[in-house]
C-alpha positions as a LaTeX table, in Angstrom:
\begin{tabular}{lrrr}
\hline
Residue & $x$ (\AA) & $y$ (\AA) & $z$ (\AA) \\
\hline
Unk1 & 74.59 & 192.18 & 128.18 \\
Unk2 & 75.78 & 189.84 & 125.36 \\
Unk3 & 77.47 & 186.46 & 125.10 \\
Unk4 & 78.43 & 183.90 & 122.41 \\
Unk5 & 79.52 & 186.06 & 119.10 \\
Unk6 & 77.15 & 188.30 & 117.77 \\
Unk7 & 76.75 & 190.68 & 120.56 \\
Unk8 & 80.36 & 190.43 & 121.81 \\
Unk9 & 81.84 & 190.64 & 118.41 \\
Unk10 & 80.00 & 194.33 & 118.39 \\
Unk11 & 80.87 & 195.02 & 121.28 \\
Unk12 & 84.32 & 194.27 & 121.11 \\
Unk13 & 84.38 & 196.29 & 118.21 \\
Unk14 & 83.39 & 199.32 & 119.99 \\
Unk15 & 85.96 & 198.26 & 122.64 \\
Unk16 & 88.46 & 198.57 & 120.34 \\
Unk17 & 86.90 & 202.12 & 119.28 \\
Unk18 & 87.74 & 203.29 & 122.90 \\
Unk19 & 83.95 & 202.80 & 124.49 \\
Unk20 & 84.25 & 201.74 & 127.66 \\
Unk21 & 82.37 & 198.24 & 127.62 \\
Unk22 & 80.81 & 196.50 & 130.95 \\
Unk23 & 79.79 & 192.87 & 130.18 \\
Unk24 & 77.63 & 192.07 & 132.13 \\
Unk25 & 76.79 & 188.39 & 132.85 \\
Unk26 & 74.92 & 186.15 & 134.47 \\
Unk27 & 76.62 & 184.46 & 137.49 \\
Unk28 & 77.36 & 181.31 & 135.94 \\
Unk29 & 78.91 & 183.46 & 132.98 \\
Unk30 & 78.73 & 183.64 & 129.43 \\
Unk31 & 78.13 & 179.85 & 128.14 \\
Unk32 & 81.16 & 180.56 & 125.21 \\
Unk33 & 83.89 & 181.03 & 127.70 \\
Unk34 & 84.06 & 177.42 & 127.41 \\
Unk35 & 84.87 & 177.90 & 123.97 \\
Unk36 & 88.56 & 176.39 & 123.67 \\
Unk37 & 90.54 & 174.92 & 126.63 \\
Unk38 & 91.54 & 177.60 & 129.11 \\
Unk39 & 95.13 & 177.29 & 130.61 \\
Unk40 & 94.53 & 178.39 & 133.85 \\
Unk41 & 91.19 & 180.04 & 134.96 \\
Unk42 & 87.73 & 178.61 & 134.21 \\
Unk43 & 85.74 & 180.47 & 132.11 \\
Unk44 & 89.25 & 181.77 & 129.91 \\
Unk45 & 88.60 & 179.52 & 126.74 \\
Unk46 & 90.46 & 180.54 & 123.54 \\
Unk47 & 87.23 & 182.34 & 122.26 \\
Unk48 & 86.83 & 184.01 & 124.99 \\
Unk49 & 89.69 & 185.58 & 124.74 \\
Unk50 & 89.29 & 186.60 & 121.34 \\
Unk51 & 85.85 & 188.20 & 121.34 \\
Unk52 & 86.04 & 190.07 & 124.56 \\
Unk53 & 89.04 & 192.06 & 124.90 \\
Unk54 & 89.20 & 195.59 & 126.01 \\
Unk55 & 86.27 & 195.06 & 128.26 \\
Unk56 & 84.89 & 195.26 & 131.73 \\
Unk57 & 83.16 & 191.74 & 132.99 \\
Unk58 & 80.76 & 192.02 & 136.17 \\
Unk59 & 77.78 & 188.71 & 137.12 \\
Unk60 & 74.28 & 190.05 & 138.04 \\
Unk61 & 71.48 & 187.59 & 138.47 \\
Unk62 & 68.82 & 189.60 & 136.85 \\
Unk63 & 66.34 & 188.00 & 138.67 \\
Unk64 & 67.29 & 189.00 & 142.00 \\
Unk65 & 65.98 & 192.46 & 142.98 \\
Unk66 & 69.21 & 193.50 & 144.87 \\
Unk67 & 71.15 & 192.76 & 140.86 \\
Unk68 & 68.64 & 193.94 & 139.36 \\
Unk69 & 68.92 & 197.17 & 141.33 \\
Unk70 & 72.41 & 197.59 & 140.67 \\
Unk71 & 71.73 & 197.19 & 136.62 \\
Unk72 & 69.51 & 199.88 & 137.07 \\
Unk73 & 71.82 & 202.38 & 138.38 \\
Unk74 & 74.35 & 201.49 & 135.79 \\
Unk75 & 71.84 & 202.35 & 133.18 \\
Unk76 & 71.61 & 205.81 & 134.97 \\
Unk77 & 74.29 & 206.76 & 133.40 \\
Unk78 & 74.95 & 204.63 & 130.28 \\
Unk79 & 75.12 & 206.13 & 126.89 \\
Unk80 & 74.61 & 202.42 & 125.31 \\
Unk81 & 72.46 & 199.62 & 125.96 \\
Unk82 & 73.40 & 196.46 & 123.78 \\
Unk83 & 71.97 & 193.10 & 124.34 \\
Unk84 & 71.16 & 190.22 & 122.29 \\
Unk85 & 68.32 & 188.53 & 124.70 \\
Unk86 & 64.61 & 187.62 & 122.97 \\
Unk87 & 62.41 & 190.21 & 123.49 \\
Unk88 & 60.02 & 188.87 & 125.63 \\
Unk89 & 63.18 & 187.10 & 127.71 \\
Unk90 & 63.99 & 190.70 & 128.37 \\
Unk91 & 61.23 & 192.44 & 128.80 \\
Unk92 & 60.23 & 189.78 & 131.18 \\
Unk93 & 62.83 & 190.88 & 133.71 \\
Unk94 & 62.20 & 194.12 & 133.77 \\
Unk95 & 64.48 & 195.52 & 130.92 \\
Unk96 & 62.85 & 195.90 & 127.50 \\
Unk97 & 63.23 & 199.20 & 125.95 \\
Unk98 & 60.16 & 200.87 & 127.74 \\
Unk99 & 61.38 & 200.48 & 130.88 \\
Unk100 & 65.31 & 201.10 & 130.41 \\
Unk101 & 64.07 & 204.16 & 128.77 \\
Unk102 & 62.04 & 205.52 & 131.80 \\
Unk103 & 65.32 & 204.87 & 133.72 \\
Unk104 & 67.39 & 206.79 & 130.91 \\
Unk105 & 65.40 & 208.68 & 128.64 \\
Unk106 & 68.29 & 209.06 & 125.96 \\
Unk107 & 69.28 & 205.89 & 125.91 \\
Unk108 & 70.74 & 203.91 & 123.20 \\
Unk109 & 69.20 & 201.08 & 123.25 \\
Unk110 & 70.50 & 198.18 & 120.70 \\
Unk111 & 68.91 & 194.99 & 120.55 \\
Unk112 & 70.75 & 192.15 & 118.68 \\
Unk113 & 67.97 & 189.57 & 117.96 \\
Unk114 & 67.83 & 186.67 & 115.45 \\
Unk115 & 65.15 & 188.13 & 113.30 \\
Unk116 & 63.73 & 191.09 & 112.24 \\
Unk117 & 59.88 & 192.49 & 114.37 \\
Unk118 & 56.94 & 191.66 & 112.05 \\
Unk119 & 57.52 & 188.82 & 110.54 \\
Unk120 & 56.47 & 185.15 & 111.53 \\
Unk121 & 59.84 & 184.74 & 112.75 \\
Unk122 & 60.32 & 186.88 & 115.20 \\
Unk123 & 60.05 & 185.06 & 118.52 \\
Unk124 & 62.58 & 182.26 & 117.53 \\
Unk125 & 65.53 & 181.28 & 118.66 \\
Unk126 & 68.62 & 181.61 & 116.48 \\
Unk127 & 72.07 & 181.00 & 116.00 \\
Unk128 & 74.57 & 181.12 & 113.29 \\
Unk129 & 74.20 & 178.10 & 111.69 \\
Unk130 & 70.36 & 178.12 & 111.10 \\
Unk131 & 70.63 & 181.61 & 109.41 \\
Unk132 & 73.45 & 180.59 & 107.09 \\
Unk133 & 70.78 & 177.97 & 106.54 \\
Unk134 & 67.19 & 180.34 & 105.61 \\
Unk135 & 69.54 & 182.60 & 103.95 \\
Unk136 & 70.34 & 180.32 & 101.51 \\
Unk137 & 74.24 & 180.55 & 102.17 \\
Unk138 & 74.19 & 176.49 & 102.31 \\
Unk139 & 73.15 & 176.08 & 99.26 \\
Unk140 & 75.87 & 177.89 & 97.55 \\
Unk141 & 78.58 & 175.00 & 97.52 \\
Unk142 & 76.63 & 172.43 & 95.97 \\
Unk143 & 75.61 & 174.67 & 93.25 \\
Unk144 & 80.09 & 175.17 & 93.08 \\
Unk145 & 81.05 & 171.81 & 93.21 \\
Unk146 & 78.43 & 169.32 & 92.35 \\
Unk147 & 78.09 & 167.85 & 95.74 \\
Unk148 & 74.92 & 168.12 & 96.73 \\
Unk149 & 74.28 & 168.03 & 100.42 \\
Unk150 & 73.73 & 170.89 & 101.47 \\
Unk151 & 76.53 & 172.79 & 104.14 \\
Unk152 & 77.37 & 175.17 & 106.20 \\
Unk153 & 80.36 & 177.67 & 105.74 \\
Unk154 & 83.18 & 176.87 & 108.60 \\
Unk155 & 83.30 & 179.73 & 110.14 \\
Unk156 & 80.69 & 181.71 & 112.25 \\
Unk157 & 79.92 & 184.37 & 109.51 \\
Unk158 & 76.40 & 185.08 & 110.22 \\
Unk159 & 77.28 & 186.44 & 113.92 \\
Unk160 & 80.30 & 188.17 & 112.62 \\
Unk161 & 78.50 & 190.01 & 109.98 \\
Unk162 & 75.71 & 191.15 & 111.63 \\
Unk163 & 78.40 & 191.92 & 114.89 \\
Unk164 & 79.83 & 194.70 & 112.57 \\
Unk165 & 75.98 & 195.90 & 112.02 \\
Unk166 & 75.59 & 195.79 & 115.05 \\
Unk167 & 78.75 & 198.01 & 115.87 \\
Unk168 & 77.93 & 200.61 & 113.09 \\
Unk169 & 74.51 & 200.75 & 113.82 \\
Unk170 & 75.23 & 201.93 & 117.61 \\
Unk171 & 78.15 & 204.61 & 116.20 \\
Unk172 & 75.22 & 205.95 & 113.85 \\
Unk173 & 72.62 & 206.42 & 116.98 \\
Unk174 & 75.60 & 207.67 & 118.89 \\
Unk175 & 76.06 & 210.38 & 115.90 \\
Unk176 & 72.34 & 211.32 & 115.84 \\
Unk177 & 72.08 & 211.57 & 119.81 \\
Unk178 & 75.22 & 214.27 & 119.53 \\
Unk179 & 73.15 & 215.73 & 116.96 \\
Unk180 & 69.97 & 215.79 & 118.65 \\
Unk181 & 69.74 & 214.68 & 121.95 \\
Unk182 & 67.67 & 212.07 & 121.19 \\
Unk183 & 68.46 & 208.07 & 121.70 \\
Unk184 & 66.51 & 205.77 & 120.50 \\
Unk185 & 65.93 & 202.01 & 120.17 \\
Unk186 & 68.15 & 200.01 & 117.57 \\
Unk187 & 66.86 & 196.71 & 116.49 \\
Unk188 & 69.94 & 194.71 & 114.70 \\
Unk189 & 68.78 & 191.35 & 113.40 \\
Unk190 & 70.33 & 188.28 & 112.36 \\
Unk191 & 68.70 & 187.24 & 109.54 \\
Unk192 & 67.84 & 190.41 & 107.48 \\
Unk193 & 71.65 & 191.37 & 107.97 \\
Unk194 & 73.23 & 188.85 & 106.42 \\
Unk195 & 71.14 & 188.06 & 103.85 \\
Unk196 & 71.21 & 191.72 & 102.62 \\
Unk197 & 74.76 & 190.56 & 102.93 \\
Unk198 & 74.52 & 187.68 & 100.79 \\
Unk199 & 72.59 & 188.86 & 98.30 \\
Unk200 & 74.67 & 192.02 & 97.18 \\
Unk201 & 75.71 & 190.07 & 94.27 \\
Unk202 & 74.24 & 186.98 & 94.44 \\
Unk203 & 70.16 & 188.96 & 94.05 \\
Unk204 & 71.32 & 189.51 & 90.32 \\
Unk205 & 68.80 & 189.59 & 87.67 \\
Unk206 & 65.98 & 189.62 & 90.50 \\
Unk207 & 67.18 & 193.00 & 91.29 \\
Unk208 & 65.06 & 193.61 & 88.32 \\
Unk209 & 61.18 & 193.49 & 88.19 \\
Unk210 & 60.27 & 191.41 & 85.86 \\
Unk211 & 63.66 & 189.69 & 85.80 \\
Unk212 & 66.24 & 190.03 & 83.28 \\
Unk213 & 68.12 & 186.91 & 84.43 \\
Unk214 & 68.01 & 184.30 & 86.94 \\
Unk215 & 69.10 & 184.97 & 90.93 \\
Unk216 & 73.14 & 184.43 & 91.34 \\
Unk217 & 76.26 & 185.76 & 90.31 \\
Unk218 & 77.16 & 182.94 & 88.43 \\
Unk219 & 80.86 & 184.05 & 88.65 \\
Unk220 & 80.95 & 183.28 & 92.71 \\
Unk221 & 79.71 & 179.40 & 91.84 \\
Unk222 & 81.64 & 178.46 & 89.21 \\
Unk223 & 83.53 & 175.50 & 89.39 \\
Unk224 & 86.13 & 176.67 & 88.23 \\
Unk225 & 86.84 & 179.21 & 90.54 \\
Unk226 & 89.21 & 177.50 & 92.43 \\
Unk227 & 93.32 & 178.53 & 93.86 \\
Unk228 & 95.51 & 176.86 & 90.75 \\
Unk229 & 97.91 & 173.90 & 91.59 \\
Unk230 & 101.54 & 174.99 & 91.43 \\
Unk231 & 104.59 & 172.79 & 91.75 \\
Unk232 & 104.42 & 172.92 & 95.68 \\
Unk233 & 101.16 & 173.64 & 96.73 \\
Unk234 & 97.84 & 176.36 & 95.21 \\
Unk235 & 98.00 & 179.12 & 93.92 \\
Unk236 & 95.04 & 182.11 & 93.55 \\
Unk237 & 95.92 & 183.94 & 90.79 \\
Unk238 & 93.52 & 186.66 & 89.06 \\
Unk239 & 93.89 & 188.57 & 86.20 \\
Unk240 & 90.51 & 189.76 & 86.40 \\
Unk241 & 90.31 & 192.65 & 84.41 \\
Unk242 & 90.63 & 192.27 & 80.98 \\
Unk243 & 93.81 & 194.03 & 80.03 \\
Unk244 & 95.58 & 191.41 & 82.88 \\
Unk245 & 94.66 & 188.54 & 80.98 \\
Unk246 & 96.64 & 188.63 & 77.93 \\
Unk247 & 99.78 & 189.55 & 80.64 \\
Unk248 & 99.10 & 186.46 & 82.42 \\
Unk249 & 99.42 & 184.00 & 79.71 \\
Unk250 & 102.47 & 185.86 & 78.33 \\
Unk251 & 103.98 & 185.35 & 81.42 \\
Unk252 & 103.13 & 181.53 & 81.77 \\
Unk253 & 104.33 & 181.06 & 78.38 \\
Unk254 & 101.49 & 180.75 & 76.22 \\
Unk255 & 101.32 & 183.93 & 74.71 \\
Unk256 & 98.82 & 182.82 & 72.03 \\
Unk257 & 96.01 & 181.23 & 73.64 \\
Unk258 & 93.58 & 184.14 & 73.46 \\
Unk259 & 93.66 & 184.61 & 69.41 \\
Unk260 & 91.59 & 181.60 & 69.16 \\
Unk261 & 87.79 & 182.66 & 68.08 \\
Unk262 & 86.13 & 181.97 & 71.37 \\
Unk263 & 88.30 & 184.06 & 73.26 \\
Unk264 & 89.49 & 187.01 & 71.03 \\
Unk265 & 87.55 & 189.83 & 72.31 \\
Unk266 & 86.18 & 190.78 & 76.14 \\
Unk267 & 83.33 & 189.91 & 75.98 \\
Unk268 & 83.94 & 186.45 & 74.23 \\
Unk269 & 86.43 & 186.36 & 77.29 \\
Unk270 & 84.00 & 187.41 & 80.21 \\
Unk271 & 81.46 & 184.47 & 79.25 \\
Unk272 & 84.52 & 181.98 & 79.08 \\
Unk273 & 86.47 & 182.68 & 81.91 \\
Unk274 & 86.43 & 178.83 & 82.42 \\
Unk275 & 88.76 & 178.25 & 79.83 \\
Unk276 & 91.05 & 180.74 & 80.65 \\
Unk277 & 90.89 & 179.41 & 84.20 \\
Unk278 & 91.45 & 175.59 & 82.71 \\
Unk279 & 94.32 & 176.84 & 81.06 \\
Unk280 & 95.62 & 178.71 & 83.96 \\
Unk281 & 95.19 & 174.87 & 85.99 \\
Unk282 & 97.44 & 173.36 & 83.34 \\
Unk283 & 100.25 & 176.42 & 83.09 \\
Unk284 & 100.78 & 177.03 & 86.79 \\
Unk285 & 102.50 & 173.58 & 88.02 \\
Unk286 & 105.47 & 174.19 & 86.37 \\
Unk287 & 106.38 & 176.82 & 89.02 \\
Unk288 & 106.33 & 176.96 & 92.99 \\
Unk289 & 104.38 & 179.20 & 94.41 \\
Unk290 & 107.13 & 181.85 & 95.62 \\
Unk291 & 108.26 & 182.00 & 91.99 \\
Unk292 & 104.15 & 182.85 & 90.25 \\
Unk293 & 104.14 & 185.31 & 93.47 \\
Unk294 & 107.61 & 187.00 & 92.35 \\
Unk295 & 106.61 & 186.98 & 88.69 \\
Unk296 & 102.42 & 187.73 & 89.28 \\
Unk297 & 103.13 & 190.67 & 92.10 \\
Unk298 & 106.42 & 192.48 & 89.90 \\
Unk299 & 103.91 & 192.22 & 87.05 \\
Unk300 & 100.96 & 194.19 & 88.67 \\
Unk301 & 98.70 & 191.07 & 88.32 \\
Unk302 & 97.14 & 190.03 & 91.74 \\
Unk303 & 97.92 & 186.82 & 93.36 \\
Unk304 & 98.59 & 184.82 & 96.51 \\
Unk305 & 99.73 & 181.17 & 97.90 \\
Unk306 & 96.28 & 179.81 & 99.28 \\
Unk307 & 97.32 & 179.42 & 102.57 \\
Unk308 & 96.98 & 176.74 & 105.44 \\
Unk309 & 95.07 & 178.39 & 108.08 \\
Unk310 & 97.94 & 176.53 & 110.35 \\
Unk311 & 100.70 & 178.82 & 109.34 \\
Unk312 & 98.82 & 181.97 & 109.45 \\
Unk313 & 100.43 & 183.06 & 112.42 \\
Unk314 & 103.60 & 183.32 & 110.00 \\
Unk315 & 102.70 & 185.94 & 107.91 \\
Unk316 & 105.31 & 187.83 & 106.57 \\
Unk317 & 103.25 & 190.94 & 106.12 \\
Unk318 & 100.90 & 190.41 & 109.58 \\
Unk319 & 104.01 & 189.84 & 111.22 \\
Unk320 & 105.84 & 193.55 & 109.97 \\
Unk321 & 102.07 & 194.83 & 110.69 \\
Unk322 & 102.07 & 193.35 & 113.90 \\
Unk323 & 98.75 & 192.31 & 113.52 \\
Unk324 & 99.13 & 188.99 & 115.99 \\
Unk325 & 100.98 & 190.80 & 119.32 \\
Unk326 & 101.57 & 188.92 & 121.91 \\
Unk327 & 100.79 & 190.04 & 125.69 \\
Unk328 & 100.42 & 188.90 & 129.44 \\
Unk329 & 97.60 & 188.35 & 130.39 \\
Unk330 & 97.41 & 188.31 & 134.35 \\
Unk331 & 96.04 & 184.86 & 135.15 \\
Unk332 & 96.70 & 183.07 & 131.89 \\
Unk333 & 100.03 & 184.02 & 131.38 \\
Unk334 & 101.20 & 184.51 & 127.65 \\
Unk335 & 98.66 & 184.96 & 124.77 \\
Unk336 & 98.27 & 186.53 & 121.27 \\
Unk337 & 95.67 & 189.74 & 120.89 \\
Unk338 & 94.85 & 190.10 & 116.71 \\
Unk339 & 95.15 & 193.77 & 116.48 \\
Unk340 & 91.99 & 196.12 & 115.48 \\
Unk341 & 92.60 & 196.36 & 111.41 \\
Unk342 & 91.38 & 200.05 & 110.90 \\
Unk343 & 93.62 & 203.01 & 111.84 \\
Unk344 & 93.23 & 206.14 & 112.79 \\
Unk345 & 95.60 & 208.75 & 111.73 \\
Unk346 & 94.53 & 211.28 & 114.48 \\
Unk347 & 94.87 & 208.52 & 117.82 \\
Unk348 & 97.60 & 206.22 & 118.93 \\
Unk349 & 96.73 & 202.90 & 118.18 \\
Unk350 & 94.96 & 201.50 & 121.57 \\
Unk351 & 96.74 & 199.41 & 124.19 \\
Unk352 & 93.71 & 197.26 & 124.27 \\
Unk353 & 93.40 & 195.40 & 128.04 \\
Unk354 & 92.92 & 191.75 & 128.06 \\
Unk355 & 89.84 & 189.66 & 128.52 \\
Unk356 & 87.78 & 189.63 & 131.57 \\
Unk357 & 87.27 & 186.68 & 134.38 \\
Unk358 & 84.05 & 186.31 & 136.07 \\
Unk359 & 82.92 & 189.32 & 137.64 \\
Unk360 & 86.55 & 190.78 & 137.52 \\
Unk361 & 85.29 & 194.31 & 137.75 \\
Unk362 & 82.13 & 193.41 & 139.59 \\
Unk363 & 83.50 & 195.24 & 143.21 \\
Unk364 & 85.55 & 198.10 & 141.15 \\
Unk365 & 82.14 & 198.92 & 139.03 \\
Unk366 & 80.62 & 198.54 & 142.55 \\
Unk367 & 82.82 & 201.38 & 144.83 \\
Unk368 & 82.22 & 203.65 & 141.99 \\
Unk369 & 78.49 & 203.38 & 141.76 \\
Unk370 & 79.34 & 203.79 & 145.43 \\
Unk371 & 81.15 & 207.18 & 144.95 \\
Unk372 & 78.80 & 208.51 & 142.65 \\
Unk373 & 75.44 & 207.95 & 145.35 \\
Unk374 & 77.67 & 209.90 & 147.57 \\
Unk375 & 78.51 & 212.61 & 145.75 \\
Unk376 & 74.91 & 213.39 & 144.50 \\
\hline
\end{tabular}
C-alpha cells in the first residue's frame, strides 16, 4: 500500500528479489502514474512504469467496509505489510500495526513514514524535496560553487535512498521471522535515513566529541572538483591515490610538476589537490575524450567521459550488459525495463512482468481469495 517513490521504489526492489508484490491502491490510483505521458492507457506514465514493475496492482477504497474486508483477508495470509501512509491516516482506517497484527500475529509490518516516532516531527507531511532540505543536502552546492541560493539535487534521492532502507530493512525482519517466528513492526523513516546517509562523510570532525575539525568533507565541496574540459567535451579523471598521480602527469606530458616544494610529498599533495586538479584543467584539452579514456583506462588510472544523461541509453558497456531491455508491454506496446543491477550466481536472472493498470489483478487476487474460503 505505497505510491509515489519511496514505498514503490522498496517495493519494487523486493519485486525484483522474487516477492510476490500486490499494490494495492486506492480507486482513483496512485497520484504518480501521471508521472510522464502515457501512450496508451491512463494511469501508464513513464514513472510508473519504472517504479512498479514485477508487481500485482488491485483498487480498494479503504473506507468502504466491503474493501476493507477484502484487505483484511489478504493480510491473512501476508508475510509483509509495507505502507508509507501517516500514522494516524492509517490507523484511522482500521490498519495501524495493532490491528493488522490481531489479524496476523507474525506479521511484518513496515511503515515508510517521513520522520522518525519521538521527535517534534513526527506527524508531518513529507516528501523528497523538503528532506533534502532539513538534511542539509541543499546547502552543499553553494558551499561548491559560490552560488549561494540554496538548491535541491535533481533527482529524487531522498525517496530512493531510504526505498533501499526500506527494502533491506523488510529482508532483515524476514531473516529474523525464519529465525524466530516472530514479525514485528518496522518503522523506515525519511529523514533519519538519509541524513545518516549524508553525513557518512560529510559528519567529519563532529564525529569527535569535542571536535577535532569542523563538519564536512571538505574534499566533496571543493570547487575544484569538477569533470576536466577535453578537446570535445569533459572529462572525470582521478588519480586519487597517491602513487596515480605522478602517472597522470607523465602521461599528460608534464612529468615534472610535482618536484615543486608544495607538492613533493603526499601529504603536501593531499592538502593541494587543487593544484593538481588546476593543472589537470589546463593539460586535458589537448586530447578528446576517447583518446584520455584509451590512455587513462590502459594505464590503470580511473576515468570516464562525463556523460549527457541524453545518450545514456547508448552505453557501450549497459548495452553488452543489457542493462536497458526492451519488452512488450500488453497495452502500451514497446518499452525499455532497466534491469535489477545485483546478480545472483545461484538463480536465473528474473523475467520481471511489466507494470500494472488499475486494478489489473483486482478479480484474479479476487477468485483466489475465493478458492482459498472454499477450501478451508
Amino acid at each position: 500500500m505505497t505510491s509515489v517513490i519511496f514505498g514503490p521504489y522498496a517495493t519494487q526492489t523486493l519485486a525484483d528479489c522474487g516477492a510476490d508484490v500486490i499494490k494495492i491502491e486506492s480507486p482513483r490510483g496512485d497520484f504518480f502514474r501521471g508521472a510522464g505521458k502515457p501512450i496508451n492507457t491512463k494511469g501508464m506514465g513513464a514513472c510508473h512504469m519504472t517504479l512498479n514493475r514485477g508487481k500485482r496492482a488491485m483498487t480498494l477504497d479503504l473506507r468502504d467496509e466491503d474493501d476493507a474486508a477484502i484487505m483484511r483477508e489478504l493480510l491473512e495470509t501476508a508475510d509483509v505489510f509495507i505502507h508509507n501512509v501517516r500514522k494516524a491516516g492509517v490507523e484511522r482506517i482500521g490498519f495501524g500495526y495493532d490491528a493488522v497484527k490481531a489479524i496476523r500475529p507474525d506479521i511484518i509490518y513496515v511503515h515508510c513514514t517521513g520522520f522518525g516516532s519521538g521527535g517534534p516531527y513526527e506527524p508531518l507531511q513529507c516528501y523528497d524535496d523538503v528532506v533534502q532540505a532539513a538534511s542539509g543536502l541543499t546547502s552543499l552546492m553553494p558551499m561548491a560553487d559560490g552560488n549561494l541560493q540554496p538548491r535541491y539535487v535533481p533527482s529524487a534521492i531522498v525517496d530512493k535512498v531510504a526505498g533501499l532502507h526500506g527494502a533491506y530493512a523488510t529482508m532483515a525482519a524476514i531473516i529474523h521471522k525464519l529465525r524466530t517466528g516472530e514479525g514485528q513492526f518496522v518503522e523506515v523513516p525519511m529523514f533519519e535515513a538519509f541524513t545518516g546517509f549524508l553525513l557518512e562523510e560529510h559528519l567529519f570532525g563532529a564525529t569527535f566529541d569535542p571536535p577535532k575539525e569542523s563538519i564536512l568533507y571538505k574534499r566533496q565541496i571543493a570547487p575544484d572538483r569538477q569533470p576536466s574540459p577535453t578537446k570535445d567535451g569533459h572529462m572525470s579523471i582521478v588519480p586519487y591515490v597517491d602513487e596515480n598521480w605522478q602517472k597522470t602527469f607523465e602521461l599528460m606530458g608534464d612529468p615534472d610538476f610535482l618536484e615543486r616544494a608544495e607538492l613533493d610529498t603526499s601529504v603536501l599533495r593531499f592538502r593541494n589537490q587543487d593544484k593538481m586538479n588546476a593543472r589537470i584543467d589546463e593539460l586535458a584539452p589537448a586530447k578528446t575524450n576517447a583518446e584520455w579514456f584509451a590512455i587513462f583506462n590502459e594505464a590503470g588510472i580511473p576515468c570516464m567521459p562525463a556523460r549527457d544523461i541524453n545518450t545514456i541509453m547508448d552505453d557501450p558497456h549497459l548495452k553488452e550488459t543489457g542493462f536497458f531491455k526492451r519488452k512488450e508491454h500488453p497495452s502500451e506496446g514497446g518499452y525499455y525495463e532497466m534491469q535489477p543491477p545485483v546478480r545472483f550466481g545461484a538463480r536465473p536472472d528474473p523475467d520481471i512482468g511489466p507494470a500494472p493498470r488499475i486494478d489489473e489483478h483486482g478479480e484474479e487476487i479476487r477468485a483466489e481469495l475465493a478458492r482459498r474460503k472454499a477450501s478451508e
